[in-house]
C-alpha positions as CSV (number, residue, x, y, z in Angstrom):
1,X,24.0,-38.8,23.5
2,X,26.8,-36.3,22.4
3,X,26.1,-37.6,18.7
4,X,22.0,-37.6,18.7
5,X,22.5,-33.7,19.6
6,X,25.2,-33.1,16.8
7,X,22.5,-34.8,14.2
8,X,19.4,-33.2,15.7
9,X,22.0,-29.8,14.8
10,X,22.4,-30.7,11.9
11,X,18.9,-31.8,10.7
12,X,18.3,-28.5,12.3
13,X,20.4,-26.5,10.1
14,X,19.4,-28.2,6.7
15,X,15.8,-27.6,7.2
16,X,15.9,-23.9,8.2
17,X,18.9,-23.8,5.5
18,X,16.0,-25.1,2.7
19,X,13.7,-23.4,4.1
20,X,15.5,-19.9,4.1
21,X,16.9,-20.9,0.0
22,X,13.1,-21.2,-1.2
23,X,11.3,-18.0,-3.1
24,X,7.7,-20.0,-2.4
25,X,5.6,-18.1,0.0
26,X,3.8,-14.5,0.5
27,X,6.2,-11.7,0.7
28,X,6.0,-7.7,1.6
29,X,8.3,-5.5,-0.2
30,X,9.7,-3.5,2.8
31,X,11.9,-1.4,1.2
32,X,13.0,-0.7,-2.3
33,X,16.7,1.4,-3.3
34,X,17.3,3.1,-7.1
35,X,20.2,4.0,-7.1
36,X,20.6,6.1,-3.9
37,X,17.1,7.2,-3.6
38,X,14.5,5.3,-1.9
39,X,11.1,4.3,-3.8
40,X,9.1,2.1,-1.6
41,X,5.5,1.1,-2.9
42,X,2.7,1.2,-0.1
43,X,1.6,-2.7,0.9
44,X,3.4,-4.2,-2.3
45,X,3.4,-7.6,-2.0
46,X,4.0,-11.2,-4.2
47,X,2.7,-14.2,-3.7
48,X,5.1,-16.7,-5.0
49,X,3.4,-20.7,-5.8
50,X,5.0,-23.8,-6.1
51,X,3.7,-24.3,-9.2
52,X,5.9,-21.9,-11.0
53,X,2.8,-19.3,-10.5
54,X,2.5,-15.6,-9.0
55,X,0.7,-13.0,-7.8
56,X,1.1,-9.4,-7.1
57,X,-0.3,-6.2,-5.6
58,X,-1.0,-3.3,-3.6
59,X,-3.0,-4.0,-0.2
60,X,-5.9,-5.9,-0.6
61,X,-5.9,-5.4,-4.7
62,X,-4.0,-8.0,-7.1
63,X,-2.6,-5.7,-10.2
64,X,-0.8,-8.5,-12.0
65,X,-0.1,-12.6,-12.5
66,X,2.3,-14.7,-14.3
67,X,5.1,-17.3,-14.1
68,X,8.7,-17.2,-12.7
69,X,11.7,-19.0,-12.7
70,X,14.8,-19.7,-10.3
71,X,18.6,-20.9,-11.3
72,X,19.5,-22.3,-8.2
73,X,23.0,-22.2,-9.7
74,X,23.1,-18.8,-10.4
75,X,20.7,-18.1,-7.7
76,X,18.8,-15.9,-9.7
77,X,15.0,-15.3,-9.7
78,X,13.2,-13.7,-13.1
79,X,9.2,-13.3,-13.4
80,X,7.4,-12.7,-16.1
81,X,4.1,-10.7,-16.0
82,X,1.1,-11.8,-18.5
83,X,-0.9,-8.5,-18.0
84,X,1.7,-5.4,-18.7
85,X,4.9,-4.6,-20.2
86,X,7.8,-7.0,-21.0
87,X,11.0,-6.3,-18.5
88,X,13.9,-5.5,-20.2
89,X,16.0,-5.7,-17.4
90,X,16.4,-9.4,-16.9
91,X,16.6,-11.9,-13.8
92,X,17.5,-10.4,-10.3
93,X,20.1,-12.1,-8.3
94,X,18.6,-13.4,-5.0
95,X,19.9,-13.2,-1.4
96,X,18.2,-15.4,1.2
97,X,18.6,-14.7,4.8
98,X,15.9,-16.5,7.6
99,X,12.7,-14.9,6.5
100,X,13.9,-12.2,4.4
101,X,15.0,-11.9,0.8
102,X,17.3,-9.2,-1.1
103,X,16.8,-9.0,-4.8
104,X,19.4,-6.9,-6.8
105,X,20.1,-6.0,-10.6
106,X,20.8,-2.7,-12.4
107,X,18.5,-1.1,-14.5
108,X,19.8,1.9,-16.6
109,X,23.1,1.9,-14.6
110,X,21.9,2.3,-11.2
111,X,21.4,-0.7,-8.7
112,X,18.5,-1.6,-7.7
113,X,17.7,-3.5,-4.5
114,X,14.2,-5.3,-2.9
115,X,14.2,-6.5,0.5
116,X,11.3,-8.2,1.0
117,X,9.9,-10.0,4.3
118,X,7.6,-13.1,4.6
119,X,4.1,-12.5,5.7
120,X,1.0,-15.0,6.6
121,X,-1.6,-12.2,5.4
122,X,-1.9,-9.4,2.8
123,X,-0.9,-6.0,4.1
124,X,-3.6,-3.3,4.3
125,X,-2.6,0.1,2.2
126,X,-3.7,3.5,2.8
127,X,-6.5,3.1,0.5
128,X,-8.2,0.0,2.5
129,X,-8.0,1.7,5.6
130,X,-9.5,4.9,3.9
131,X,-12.3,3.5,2.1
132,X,-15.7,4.2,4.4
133,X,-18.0,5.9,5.5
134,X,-16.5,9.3,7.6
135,X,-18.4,11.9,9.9
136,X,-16.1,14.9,10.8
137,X,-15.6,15.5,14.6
138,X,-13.6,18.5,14.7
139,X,-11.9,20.9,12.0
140,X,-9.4,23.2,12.2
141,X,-6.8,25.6,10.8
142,X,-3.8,26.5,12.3
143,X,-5.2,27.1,15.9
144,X,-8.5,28.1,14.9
145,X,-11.8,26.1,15.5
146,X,-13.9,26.0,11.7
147,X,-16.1,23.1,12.9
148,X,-18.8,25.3,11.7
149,X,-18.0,26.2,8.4
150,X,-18.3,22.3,7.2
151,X,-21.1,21.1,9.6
152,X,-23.7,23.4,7.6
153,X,-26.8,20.9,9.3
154,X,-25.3,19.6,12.3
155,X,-22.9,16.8,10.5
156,X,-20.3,16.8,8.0
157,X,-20.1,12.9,6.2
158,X,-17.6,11.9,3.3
159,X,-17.8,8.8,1.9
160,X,-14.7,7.0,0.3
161,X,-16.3,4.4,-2.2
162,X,-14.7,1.4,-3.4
163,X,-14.8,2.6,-6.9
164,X,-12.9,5.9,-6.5
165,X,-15.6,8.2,-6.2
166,X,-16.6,9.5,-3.4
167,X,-19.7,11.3,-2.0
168,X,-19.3,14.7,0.0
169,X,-23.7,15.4,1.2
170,X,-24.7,18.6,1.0
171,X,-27.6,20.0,2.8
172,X,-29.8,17.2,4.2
173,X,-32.7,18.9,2.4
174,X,-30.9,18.6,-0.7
175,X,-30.1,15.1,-0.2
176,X,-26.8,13.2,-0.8
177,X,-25.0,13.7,-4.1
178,X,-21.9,12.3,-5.3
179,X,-19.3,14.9,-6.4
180,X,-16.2,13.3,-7.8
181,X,-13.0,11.3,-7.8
182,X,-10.4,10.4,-5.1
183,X,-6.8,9.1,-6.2
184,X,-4.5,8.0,-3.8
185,X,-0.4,8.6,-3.5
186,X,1.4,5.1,-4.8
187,X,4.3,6.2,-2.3
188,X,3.2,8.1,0.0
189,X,-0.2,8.4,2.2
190,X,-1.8,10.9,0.2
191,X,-5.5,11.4,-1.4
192,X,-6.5,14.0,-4.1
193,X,-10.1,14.8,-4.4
194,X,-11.3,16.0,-7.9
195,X,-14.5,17.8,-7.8
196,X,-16.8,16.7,-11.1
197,X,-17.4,20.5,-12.1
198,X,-14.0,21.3,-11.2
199,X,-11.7,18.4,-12.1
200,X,-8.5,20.1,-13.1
201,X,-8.6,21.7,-9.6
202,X,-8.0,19.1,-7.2
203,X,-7.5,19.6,-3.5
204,X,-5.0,17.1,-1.7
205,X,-4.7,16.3,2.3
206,X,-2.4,13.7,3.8
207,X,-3.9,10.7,5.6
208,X,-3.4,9.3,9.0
209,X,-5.4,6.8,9.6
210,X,-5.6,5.1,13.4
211,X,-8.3,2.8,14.5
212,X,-12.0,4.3,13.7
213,X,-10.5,7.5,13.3
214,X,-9.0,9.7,9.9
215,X,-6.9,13.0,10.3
216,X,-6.6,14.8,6.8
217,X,-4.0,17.4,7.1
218,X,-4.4,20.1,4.3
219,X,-1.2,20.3,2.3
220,X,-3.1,22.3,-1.1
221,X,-2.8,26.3,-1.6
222,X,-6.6,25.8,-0.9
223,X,-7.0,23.6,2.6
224,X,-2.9,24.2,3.8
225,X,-2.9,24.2,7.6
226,X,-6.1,22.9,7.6
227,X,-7.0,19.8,9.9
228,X,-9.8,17.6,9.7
229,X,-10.7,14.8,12.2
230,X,-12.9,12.1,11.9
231,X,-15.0,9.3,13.4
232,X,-16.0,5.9,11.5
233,X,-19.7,5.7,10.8
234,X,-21.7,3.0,9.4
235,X,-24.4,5.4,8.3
236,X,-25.4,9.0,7.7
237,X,-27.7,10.2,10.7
């Protein structure tokens, strides 16, 4: 009996032992060191094949695909991307723990290190929680109600479209009119809005996003201290 435990131990530790030494799988980047300054990417993820084959991206978009490779001598993992620029900074050297992996190598002197976690399902970013249909609830700025000065007829919508415009209605009577560009932060939870007449005059708010409901917070010379709150919609009455 004694021995049957020691070998069910043992089988045991080589399986979660190969398991925890494989790159194949999805993973998140959770957190990403240059140098000693921090530079994580919102909902970066990989998804790494068997078949030599990956996949990258931000939230629910894929921005690149390739091929990689992995010395399991040198325990080193190197990836090459068929759609954007060759890497000149060679393989990384891998670090496997459980479900988590450490990649490190230097680029331009300064050490880089990716931790990256396993995951069963893409991660949403700030733009696929952003991108919808919005009525505004309540604005204000500093402690000051200006509900009012956007609800012109009763409701105040702004729509976030899929293709980076977005749609901001004016009067009812004047129907619904589209009226520029949104761009969101890489790094950080942030959305610039470029007006079409006005482009190089763009007004930015940070996003909090919770449930059915958005909270812009004004951090522009125009809209600073500003807060807007909204409520999902699915349409505009």
């Amino acid at each position: 009996m004694k021995k049957l435990n020691i070998f069910i131990v043992t089988v045991f530790i080589i399986i979660n032992y190969t398991y925890s030494q494989s790159m194949v799988g999805l993973w998140e980047v959770v957190e990403v060191s240059v140098g000693n300054k921090k530079m994580t990417p919102v909902a970066k993820w990989m998804r790494i094949n068997k078949d030599n084959t990956f996949e990258s991206g931000n939230g629910w978009t894929q921005n690149s695909i390739g091929t990689w490779t992995f010395d399991e001598k040198k325990k080193e993992y190197s990836a090459v991307n068929k759609n954007g620029v060759k890497d000149p900074f060679g393989a990384f050297k891998v670090f496997f723990l459980e479900n988590r992996i450490t990649l490190k190598r230097t680029e331009d002197g300064m050490e880089v290190i990716v931790n990256l976690k396993a995951i069963t399902k893409l991660p949403m970013a700030t733009v696929d929680k952003l991108v919808g249909l919005w009525n505004l609830t309540k604005a204000s700025k500093e402690t000051k109600d200006i509900t009012s000065s956007y609800n012109s007829e009763s409701s105040y919508f702004i729509l976030f479209r899929p293709d980076r415009l977005y749609l901001e209605p004016k009067e009812k009577s004047q129907g619904k009119k589209l009226t520029g560009y949104w761009f969101i932060n890489g790094h950080r939870p942030i959305v610039t809005l470029f007006n079409k007449k006005k482009f190089n005059k763009g007004i930015t708010w940070e996003i909090e996003v919770s449930g059915n409901q958005l909270t812009l917070y004004g951090v522009s010379e125009k809209n600073k201290k500003e807060k807007l709150i909204f409520k999902r919609v699915s349409d505009f009455d």
